[in-house]
N, C-alpha and C positions, 0 to 999 in steps of 0.2 A: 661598122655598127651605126648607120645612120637611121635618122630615125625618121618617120613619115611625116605627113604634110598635117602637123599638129593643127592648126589653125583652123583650118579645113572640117575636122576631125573633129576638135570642141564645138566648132560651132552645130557640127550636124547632131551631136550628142545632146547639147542644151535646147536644140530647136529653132534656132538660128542662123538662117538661110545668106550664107557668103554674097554680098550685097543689098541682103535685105536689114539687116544685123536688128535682128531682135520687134519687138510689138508698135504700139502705136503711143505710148505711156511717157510722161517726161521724169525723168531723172529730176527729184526733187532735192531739198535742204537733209529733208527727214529721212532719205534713204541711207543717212549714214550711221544710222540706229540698227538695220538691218543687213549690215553688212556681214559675214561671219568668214575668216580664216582659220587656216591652218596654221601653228607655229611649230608643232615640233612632230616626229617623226619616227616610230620605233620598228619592227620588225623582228618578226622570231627567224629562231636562228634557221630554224627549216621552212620558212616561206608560207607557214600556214596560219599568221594572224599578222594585222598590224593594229596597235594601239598610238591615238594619234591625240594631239590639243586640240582643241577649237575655241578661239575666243569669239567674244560677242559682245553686246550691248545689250542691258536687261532693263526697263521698265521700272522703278522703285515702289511700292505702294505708298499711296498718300499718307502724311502722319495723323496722329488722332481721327483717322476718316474723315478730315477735312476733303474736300473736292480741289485739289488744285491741280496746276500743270506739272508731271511726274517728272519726278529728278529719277537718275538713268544713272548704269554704272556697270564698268566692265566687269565682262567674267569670263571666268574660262574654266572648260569640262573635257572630260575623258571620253574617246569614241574607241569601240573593239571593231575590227571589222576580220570577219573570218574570209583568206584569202581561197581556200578548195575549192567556198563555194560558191561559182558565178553566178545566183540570183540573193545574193547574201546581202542585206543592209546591214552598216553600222547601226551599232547598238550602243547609245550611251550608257557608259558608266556610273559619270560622276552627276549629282544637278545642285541647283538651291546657289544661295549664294558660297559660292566657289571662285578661286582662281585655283585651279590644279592645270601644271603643267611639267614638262621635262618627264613625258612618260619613260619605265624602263622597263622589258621585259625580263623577266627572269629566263636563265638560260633553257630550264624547260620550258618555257611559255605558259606554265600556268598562275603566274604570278604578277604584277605590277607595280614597281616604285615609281612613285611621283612626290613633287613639291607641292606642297596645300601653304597658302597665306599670298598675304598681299605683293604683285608684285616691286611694287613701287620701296616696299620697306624689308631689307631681309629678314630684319632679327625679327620678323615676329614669320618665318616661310618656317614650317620642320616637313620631314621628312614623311611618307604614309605608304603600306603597302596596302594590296588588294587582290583576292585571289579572283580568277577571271570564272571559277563555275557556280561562284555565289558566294554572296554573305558580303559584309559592311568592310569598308575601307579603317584600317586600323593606324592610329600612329605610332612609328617606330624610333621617333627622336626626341629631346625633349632640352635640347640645348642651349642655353641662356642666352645665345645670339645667333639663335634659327640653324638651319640648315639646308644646303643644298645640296643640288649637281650629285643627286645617287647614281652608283653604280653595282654591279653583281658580281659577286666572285663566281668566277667560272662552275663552282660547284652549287653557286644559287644559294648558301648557306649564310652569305655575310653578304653587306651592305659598307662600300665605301662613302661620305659623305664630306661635305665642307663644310665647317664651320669658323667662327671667327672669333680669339680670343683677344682681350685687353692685354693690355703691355705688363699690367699690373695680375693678372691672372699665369704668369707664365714664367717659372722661374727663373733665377737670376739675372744677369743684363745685359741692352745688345752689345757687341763688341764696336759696333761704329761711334760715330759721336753722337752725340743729344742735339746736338746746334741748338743749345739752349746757354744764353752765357751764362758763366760762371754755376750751372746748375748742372749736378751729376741723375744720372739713370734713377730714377726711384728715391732720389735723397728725402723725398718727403714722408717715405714710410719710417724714416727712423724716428719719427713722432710718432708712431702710430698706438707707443704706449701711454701716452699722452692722455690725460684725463678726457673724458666729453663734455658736449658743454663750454668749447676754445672761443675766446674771445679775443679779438686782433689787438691782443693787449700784451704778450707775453715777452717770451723771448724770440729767437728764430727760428726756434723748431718749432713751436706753437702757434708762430705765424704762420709757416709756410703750411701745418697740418690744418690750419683753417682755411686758407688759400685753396689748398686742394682737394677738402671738402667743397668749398663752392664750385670748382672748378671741375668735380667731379658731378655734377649737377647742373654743369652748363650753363653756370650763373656766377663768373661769366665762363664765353670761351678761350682759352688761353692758346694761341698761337704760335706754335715755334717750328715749324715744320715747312717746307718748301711745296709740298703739296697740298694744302691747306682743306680745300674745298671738291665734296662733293659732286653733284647732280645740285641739291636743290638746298644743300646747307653744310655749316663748315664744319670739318673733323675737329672732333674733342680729343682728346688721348688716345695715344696710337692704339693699335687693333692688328692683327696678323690672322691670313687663312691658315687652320688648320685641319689635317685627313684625321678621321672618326673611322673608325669600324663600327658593325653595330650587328648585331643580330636580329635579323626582322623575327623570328620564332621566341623571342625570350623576353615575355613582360616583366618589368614594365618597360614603358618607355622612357627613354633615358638613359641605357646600359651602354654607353658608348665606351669607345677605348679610343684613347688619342694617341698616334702612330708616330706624329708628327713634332718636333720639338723647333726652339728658334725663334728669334725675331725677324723672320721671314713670310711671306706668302708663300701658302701650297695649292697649284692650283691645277683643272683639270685631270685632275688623277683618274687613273684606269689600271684593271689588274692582269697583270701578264696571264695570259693563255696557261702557265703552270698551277697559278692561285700562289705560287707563295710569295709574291713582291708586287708592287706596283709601280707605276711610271705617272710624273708627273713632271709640270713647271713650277720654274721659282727662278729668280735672282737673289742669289746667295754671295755675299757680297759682306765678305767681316767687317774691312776696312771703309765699307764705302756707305754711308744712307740709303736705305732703298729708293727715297725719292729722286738721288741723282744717276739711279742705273738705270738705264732707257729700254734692256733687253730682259728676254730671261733665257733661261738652261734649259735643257732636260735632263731631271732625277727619277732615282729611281731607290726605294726602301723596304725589306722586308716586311714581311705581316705583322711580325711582331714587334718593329719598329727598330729592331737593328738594324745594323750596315746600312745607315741614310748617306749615300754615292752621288756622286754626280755622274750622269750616263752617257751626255755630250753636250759640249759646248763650242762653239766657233768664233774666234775672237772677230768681231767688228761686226756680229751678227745675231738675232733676235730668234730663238726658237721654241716654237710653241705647240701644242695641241698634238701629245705623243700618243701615238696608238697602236698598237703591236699587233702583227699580223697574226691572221688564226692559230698557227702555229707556234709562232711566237720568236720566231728566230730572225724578225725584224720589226724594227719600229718604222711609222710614217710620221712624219709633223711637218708642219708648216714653216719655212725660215724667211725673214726681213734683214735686207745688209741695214746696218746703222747708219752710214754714210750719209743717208738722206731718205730719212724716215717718209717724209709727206711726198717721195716722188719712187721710193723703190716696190716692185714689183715682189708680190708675196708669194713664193716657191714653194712647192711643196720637192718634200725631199723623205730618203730613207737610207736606214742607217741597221747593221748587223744591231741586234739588240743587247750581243753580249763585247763588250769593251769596245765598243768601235770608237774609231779617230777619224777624224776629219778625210782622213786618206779614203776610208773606206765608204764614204759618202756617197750615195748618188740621187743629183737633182735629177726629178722625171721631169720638172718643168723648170725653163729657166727664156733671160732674155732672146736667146737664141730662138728654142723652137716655142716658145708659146710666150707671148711679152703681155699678159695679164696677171691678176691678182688673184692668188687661189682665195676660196672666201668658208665653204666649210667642206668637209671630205671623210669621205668612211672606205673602210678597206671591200672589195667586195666579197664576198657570204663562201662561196665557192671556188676560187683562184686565186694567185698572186698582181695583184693588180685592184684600181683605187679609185673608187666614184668620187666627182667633189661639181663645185660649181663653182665661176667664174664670172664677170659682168664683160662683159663684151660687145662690142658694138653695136648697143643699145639692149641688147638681151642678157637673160641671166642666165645660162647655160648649164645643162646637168653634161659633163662629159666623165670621158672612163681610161687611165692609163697605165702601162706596166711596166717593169723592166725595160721587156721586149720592144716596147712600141720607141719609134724615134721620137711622136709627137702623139698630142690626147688626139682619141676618139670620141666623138658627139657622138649625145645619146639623144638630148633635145637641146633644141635650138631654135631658129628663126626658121618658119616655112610662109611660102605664098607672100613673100616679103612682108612678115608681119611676126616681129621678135616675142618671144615668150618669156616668162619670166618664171624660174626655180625657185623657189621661197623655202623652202623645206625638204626632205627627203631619205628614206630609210631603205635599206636593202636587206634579204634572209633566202635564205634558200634559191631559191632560181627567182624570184621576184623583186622590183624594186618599186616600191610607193612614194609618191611624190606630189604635191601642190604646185598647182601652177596656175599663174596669172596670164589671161589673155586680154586683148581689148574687148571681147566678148563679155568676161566673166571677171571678178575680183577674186574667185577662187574657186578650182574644183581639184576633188580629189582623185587621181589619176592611179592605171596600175601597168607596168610592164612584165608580161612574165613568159614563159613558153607557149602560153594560147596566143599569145599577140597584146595589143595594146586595147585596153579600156579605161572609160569612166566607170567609178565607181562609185562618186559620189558629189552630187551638186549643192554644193553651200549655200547657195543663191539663186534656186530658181527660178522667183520673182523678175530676176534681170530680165529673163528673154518675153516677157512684158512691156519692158521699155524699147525706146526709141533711141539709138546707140551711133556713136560717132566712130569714122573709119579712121584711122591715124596712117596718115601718107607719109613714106618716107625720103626726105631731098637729102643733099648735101650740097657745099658750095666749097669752090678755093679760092681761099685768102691771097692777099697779093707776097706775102712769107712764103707761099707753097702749103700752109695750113689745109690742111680739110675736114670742116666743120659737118657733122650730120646733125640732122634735124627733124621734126614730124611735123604735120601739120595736119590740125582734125577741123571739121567743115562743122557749123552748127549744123545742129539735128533741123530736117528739114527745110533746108535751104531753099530758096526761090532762084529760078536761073536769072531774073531781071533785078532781082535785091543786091544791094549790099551790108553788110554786118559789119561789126565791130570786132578786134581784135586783141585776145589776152596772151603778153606775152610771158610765158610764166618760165623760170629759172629755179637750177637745183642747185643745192647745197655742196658743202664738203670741208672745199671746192672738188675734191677728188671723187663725190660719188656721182653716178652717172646715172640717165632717166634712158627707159625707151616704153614701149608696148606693154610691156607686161614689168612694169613697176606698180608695184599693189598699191603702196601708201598714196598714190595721186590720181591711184582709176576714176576716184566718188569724183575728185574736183573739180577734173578734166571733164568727165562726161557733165558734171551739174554748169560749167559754165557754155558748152556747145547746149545745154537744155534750154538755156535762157539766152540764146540767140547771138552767141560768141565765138567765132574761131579760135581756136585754140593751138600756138608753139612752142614748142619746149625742143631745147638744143645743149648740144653736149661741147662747149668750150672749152678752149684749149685749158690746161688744169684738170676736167674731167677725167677719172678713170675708165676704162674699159679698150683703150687706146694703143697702152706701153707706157714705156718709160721715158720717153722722149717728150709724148703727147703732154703727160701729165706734168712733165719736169716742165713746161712750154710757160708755166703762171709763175716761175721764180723771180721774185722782184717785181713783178706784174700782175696783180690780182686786179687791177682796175682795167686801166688803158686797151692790152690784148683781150682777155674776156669779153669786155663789155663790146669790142670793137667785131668779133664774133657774131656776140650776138644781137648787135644794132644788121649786120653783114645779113644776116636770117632774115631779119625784119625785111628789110629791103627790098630782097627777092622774095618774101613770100605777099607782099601788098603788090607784086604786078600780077597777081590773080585780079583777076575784074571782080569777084565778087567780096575785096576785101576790102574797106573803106579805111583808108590810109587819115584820114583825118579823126578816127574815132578809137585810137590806140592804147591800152593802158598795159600796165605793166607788173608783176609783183613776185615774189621770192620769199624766203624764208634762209635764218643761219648766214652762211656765205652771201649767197643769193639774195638778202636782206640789205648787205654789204654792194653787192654787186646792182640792186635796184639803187640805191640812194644814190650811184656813183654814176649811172647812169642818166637818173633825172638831173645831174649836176654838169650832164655832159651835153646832153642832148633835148629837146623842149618840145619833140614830135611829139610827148603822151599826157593824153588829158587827164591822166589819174594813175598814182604809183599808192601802192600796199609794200613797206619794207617792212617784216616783221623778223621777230627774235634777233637783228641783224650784228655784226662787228662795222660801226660806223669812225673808230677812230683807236689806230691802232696800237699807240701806246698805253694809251686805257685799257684796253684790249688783255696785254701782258699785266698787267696788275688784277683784274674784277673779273679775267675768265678762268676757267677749269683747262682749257684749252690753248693756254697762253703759249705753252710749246711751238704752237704755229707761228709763234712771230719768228721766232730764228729760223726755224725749217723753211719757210718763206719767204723772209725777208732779208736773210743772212748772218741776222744780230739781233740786238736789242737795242730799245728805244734809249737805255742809259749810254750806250758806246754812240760817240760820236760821228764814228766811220757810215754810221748805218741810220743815222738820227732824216737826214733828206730823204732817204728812200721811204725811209717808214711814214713821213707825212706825206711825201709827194702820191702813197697809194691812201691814203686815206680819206676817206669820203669828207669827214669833218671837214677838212685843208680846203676843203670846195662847198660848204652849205653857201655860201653869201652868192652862188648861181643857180639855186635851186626855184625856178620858180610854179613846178609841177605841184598841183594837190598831191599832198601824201598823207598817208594813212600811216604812221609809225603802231606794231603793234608787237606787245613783249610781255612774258612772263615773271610775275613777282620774285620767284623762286628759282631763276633761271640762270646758273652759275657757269655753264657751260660757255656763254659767251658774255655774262653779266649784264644789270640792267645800268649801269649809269650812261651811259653811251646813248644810249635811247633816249634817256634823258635831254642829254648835250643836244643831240639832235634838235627834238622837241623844240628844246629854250630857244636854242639859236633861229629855227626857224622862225619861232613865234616872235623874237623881238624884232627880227628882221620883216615881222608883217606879212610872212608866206601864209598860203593856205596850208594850214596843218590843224590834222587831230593823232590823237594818241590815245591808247588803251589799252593798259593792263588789266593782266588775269591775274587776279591773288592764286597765294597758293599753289600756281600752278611754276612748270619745269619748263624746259628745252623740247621737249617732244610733246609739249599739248597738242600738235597737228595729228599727233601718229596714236596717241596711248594716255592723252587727257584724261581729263574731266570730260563725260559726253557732251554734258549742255555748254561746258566752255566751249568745245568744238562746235558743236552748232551754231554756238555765236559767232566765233570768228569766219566762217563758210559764210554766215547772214551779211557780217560787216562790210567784207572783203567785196558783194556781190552791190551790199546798200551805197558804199565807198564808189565806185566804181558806176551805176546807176544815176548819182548827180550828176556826174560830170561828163554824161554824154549821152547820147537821144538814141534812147534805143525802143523803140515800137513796140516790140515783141511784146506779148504781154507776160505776164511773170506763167511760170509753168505751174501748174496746181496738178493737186490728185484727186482724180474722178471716184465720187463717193458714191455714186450711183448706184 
């Protein structure tokens, strides 16, 4: 099942000529207002429709008709696309200010659930269907803490759904501890008869009901939990996912039934091929916090919320994301050993649906025949056997595997040495629909079926107007036996007797991996070869898409090997003649933020470093990140244990500011709990007393992913900064690219 010379293929579909790559136009700041993706991916069960997301950036109108510069703001719409018929356009659905996504088809395809509300905040997301041969999108949920992740019971009649209750909404108490001292589960409701009107004058019951009156209001937060924090703020009183049934037919909205009991998460739920049970994850877990159980199960509960079972479990192991094949006489999910979260290799596996044991298990993928990370996977429409996608050496891979097969079959991959990238994708009937990113394009909407292989949909037209950089693929070996891959993209319109400046940009993780068709970094890369930059990005040891070995290669090493990687790249990509080895700057994000600062602290070849959102000191790190899990996974321990107290400074960038004497640009989000702001701080101070060239800039308000799902005009800013940062500190001719108004 291999698939043709994709590359090839987009480019002749968009109008872009394999070495010509696209018009005469420069890739500007502002093209990343007009980007548009696909995020998610549905398909009827017989192959003759797929309804799909598309996000976007919309324009805001000015307030009071004042004339100013338009603030901008994402959104995302519903597209139908009728697959029978080859001259068919997508027909949007949904418009207006909108985020609707998580399309679903109803089993007969003439219906669609989706999520309408903000992505960024659940509880205010519910649930909406819409019939596909007209008439207004209706909502079917109405639940006090939003609702997600719909799905359809086989007969199309009912709507499973997620929702998330309070601790205090859910009757009686968890069986674990509170880790709350001397304070029992709920002991503050036995005030709750309590006059109104409590003044922190009483006794203890009076007190504590006034206590958590404030505290029920977030004023203040009250802390006692091991998981404390969010994305972009800290958790108040605990909260648990719970499954909803609902009938999309039966207003109003609101009529849910709660299936689910527990102070547990339930999550991903899907309904067996029968309709009368369904299958989900959770960590259930009497004796234990859920914040200290690392994995989860697969359950499984009738409709009417009897017999809540456990379906399978593997001890030392993490299993998720259950889906029962058409028939329903086996489940797929995805399983993680525990052993070593941040370096094991994510499996997909399946299992008889009815009482199976571990015995009866079989991985299709495992270190043996396939050493990558499954990432998402759907059963296929027509056979026993399972689409999914993978990040692999430097591609992001849609392959296909069964039983039968020893190892997966590619569907798409890498062609014309120039990797592709799977973002999305849906299968029904003999067809499968799928997004994909090439260096070409940031998105086009693809179809595979019995006619052969077409475009069906180009997000981005406008692209094959601009003037497009080729991304060459190197590799190099390390003196360990390492073999580092790598790209290297030429500025737009090079001169043979010039030479350019050179950005070298690093990914995050440490474990995620970049190649060709990485969507989140196509604008950046092509905006900085616009403005007269070569541009590499490399996959260091740590990266995933490698194995197990590869990715285990940063244990105790996030500094010295990586960075030694990718100084290695540098190296060999400035004996190009037209790369000017004296005009080098450097910058990253997340990890790579981490791995920039550690960098300028090592080596003094770059005229200008950008670390932004970064982890600059790693016992900080374990206290003000969301993410703090990584210090043990990585480092072997924690900063309080002694045994592990040298390793954790000796990889931290901090332990080395007083050699930092690169310009840097430190740049981090106010609301950014993922890897926290104080850090950036430290940074900052220390350099600035020390007399370095530094600036620093927060983004109020904003998270961890402002690069990817911002604020638009924060992102514009920081593309502008990043370019303005970098433009003092080294001579670059070119003149800035502009857009021809003419």
């Amino acid at each position: 099942m291999r698939s043709l010379p994709w590359t090839a293929l987009i480019l002749a579909l968009v109008g872009v000529a394999p070495g010509a790559w696209g018009g005469q136009g420069p890739v500007v700041i502002t093209d990343l207002l007009r980007i548009r993706t696909v995020t998610s991916i549905d398909v009827a069960a017989d192959g003759s429709k797929a309804v799909f997301a598309v996000r976007s950036i919309a324009a805001l109108p000015p307030q009071d008709g004042q004339e100013i510069e338009p603030a901008y703001a994402n959104r995302s719409h519903l597209f139908l696309l009728d697959l029978f018929d080859l001259q068919a356009a997508p027909r949007q659905l949904t418009f207006g200010d909108r985020n609707d996504r998580a399309p679903r088809l109803s089993p007969g395809g003439k219906r669609v659930a989706f999520v309408r509300g903000d992505e960024e905040s659940e509880g205010d997301a519910q649930v909406w269907v819409m019939r596909l041969d007209g008439g207004e999108a209706r909502q079917v949920t109405n639940l006090d803490h939003g609702a997600g992740d719909p799905q359809w019971s086989p007969d199309g009649r009912t709507l499973v759904v997620r929702s998330e209750l309070a601790i205090d909404e859910i009757q009686g108490v968890p069986t674990y501890p509170s880790e709350r001292p001397n304070r029992d589960w709920k002991d503050a409701e036995r005030a709750a008869h309590l006059p109104k009107g409590l003044r922190p004058d009483g006794a203890r019951a009076e007190i504590r009901a006034w206590l958590a009156a404030n505290a029920d209001n977030l004023n203040p937060t009250v802390i006692t939990r091991l998981e404390f924090q969010d994305e972009q703020k800290l958790r108040g009183r605990m909260g648990f996912a719970h499954l909803f049934l609902v009938d999309p037919d039966d207003p109003p909205a609101g009529a849910a039934t709660r299936i689910t009991n527990g102070f547990f998460d339930h999550e991903r739920a899907v309904f067996m091929p029968d309709g009368h049970s369904i299958v989900y994850e959770s960590k259930k877990t009497p004796d234990t916090h859920p914040d200290r159980v690392r994995g989860t199960d697969l359950w499984r509960v009738n409709v009417d919320g009897s017999d809540d079972r456990l379906l399978l479990a593997i001890d030392g192991w993490s299993l998720e994301h259950p889906q029962p094949s058409r028939d329903g006489s086996l489940v797929a999910f995805i399983g993680r050993q525990l052993d070593e979260p941040a370096f094991r290799q994510r499996r997909l596996g399946i299992a008889p649906a009815e009482s199976p044991d571990e015995s009866q298990l079989v991985w299709l993928t495992n270190d043996e025949t396939f050493d990558a990370s499954v990432r998402r996977f759907q059963w296929m429409p027509t056979r026993t056997a399972v689409l999914f996608t993978a990040a692999m050496r430097g591609a992001f891979e849609l392959l296909t595997i069964s039983p039968g097969l020893l190892e997966p079959a590619t569907v798409i991959d890498r062609h014309d040495d120039l990797p592709v990238g799977v973002h999305a994708f849906g299968a029904g009937g003999g067809a499968i629909v799928y997004a994909i990113t090439s260096p070409a394009n940031p998105c086009v909407l693809m179809v595979r079926d019995a006619r052969g292989d077409r475009m069906v949909y180009d997000l981005n037209p406008w692209v094959a107007d601009l003037a497009l950089s080729v991304p060459v693929e190197g590799s190099l070996s390390r003196p360990d036996g390492t073999t580092v891959q790598y790209w290297l993209m030429e500025p737009t319109d090079r001169q043979p007797t010039k030479q350019y400046p050179l950005a070298v940009e690093i990914h995050g993780g440490p474990a995620a991996m970049w190649g060709p068709g990485e969507l989140s970094m196509w604008h950046e890369f092509q905006l900085l070869c616009s403005w007269g930059y070569g541009v590499v990005y490399a996959n260091p040891r740590g990266s995933g898409g490698y194995g197990y070995q590869f990715q285990r290669a940063n244990f105790q090493d996030w500094g010295e090997g990586p960075a030694g990687d990718v100084l290695a790249v540098v190296d060999q990509v400035t004996l190009n003649e037209w790369v000017d080895d004296e005009r080098l700057v450097v910058t990253g994000g997340s990890y790579a933020g981490y791995l920039t600062a550690w960098i300028v602290a090592h080596d003094h070849r770059f005229k200008a470093a950008v670390a932004q959102r970064g982890v600059y000191d790693i016992a900080t790190f374990f206290g003000e990140g969301n993410a703090w899990q990584l210090v043990e996974y990585a480092m072997g321990g924690y900063p309080f244990d002694a045994r592990y107290r040298d390793v954790i400074n000796r990889n931290s960038p901090f332990t080395y500011v007083n050699r930092i004497r690169t310009p840097l640009l430190i740049m981090h989000a106010s609301r950014d709990l993922r890897t926290g702001v104080s850090q950036s701080e430290m940074l900052y101070r220390a350099l600035k007393q020390l007399g370095r060239p530094v600036e620093y800039v927060r983004y109020p308000d904003a998270g961890h992913d402002l690069s990817r799902t911002g604020d638009p005009r924060q992102r514009l800013d920081r593309l502008a900064r990043i370019i303005e940062f970098f433009e003092r500190h080294i001579d670059n001719p070119r003149p800035a690219p502009r857009v021809n108004n003419d």
